[in-house]
N, C-alpha and C positions, 0 to 999 in steps of 0.2 A: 339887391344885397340882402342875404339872409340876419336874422337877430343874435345879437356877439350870445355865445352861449353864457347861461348863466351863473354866479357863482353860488356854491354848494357847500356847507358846513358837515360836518358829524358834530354830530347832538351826544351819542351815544355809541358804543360800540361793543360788543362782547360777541365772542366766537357763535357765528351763526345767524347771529340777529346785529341789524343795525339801523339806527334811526338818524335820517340826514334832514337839512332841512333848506330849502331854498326863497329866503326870504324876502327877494325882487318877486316872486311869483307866487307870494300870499293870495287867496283866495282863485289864482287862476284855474280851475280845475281843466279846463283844457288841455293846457300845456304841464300839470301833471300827471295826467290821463297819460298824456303823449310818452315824456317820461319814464313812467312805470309799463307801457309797453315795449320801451327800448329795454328798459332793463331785465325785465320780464320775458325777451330775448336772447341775452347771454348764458351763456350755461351754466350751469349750476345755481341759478335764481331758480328757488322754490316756489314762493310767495312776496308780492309787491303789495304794499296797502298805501291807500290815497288818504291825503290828510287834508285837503285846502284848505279848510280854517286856519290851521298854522303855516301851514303851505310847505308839511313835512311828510318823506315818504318810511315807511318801514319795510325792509328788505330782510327775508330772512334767506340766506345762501348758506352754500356750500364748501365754496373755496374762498379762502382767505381774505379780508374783506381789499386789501389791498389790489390783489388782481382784478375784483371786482371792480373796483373804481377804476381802477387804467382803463378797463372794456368801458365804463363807460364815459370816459374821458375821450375814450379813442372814439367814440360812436356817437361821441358830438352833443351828447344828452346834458350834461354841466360840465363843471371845470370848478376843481376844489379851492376854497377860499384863503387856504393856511393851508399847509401841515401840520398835523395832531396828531400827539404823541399818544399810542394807545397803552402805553406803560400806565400802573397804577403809580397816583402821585408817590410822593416820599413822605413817611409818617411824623405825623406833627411832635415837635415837642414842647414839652410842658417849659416855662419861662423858670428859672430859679429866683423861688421869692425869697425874702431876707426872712420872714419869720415861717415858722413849721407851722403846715395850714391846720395840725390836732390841736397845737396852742391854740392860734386864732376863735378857731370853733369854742374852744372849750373856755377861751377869756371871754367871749361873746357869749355864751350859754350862762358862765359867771354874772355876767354882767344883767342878762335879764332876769338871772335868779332875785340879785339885789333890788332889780327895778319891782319883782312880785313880791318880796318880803316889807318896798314900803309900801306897797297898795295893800297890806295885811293879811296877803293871801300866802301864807305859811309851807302850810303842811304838802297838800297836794301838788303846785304846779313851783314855787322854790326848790323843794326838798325833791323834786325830780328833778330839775334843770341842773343845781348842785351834783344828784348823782352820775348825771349825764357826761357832767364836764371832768370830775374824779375818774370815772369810767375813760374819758377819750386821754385824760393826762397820765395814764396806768398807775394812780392811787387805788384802787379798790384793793389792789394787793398787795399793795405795799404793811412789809411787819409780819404778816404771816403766814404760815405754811403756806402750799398750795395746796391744792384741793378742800378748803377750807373758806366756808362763806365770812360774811361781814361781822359774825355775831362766834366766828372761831368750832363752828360744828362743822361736821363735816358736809362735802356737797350733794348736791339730789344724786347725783350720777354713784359715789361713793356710798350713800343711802340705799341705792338700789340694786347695787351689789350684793350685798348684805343681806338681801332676802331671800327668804328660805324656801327654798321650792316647795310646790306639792306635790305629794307621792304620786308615781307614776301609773295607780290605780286610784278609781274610787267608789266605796262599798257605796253597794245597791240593796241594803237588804240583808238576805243572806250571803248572796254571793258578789265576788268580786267582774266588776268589768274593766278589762284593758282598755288603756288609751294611747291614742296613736297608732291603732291598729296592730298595736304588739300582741301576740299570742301566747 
């Protein structure tokens, strides 16, 4: 009486390439020697790679991995453990929390400001944690225009409009040289 054939997982699967893995037959390299020249028989198998350490093969084919496994279902080589759905999962969603995670951060960033103001440290790591938490709760702009910093002047970007080009020559001398390669 020959050995019940083995059962076979997909590990991995994407168009082309697929990684199975037969886990009764962990380190047997023999019998996946054997294996991967059964399948490395079917057609449209490119390349088979031997893993026995994990006692996993990698197959890269050509036709769909489905037929693939039927041939080698039918040729007695394993026999699949489940069917696996090669559909990409469904995308996760996010849980609804009761409070808005900007509050959270920005009560928590409050709160270690207070804890740096009693340790006496003021200026630098307070008064950024405070602007931190203004900044996530949309006070920075609150009362004034927009485009308009904290101190009511206008902003870098507004600043930098406003600057005045330089002429599109400049003297050399006596005479003048183009730039940009204008004539």
């Amino acid at each position: 009486m020959s050995d019940p054939v083995p059962n076979c997982e997909i590990v991995h699967a994407m168009p082309g390439r697929a990684r199975l893995r037969i886990e009764a037959r962990r380190g047997d390299k023999a019998f996946l020697a054997s294996v991967a020249n059964g399948l490395a028989a079917i057609p449209g198998i490119f390349e088979v790679e031997v893993f026995p350490l994990t006692g996993s093969l990698l197959i890269r084919h050509g036709p769909p991995l489905d037929l693939v496994i039927a041939a080698a279902e039918k040729a007695h080589l394993f026999a699949i453990a489940k069917a696996v759905s090669l559909a990409p999962p469904p995308p996760l969603e996010w849980p609804k929390l009761p409070v808005d995670p900007r509050t959270a951060v920005a009560a928590g960033l409050g709160a270690i400001a207070l804890w740096q103001m009693t340790e006496g440290r003021f200026l630098p790591p307070a008064l950024t944690l405070v602007w931190y938490a203004a900044r996530l709760l949309g006070l920075e702009t609150a009362g004034r225009p927009s485009g308009q910093d904290w101190m009511g002047a206008a902003s870098a970007s507004q600043r930098f409009n406003k600057v005045e080009r330089l002429p599109r020559q400049i003297e050399v001398g006596a005479a003048e040289m183009p730039i940009d390669g204008e004539r």
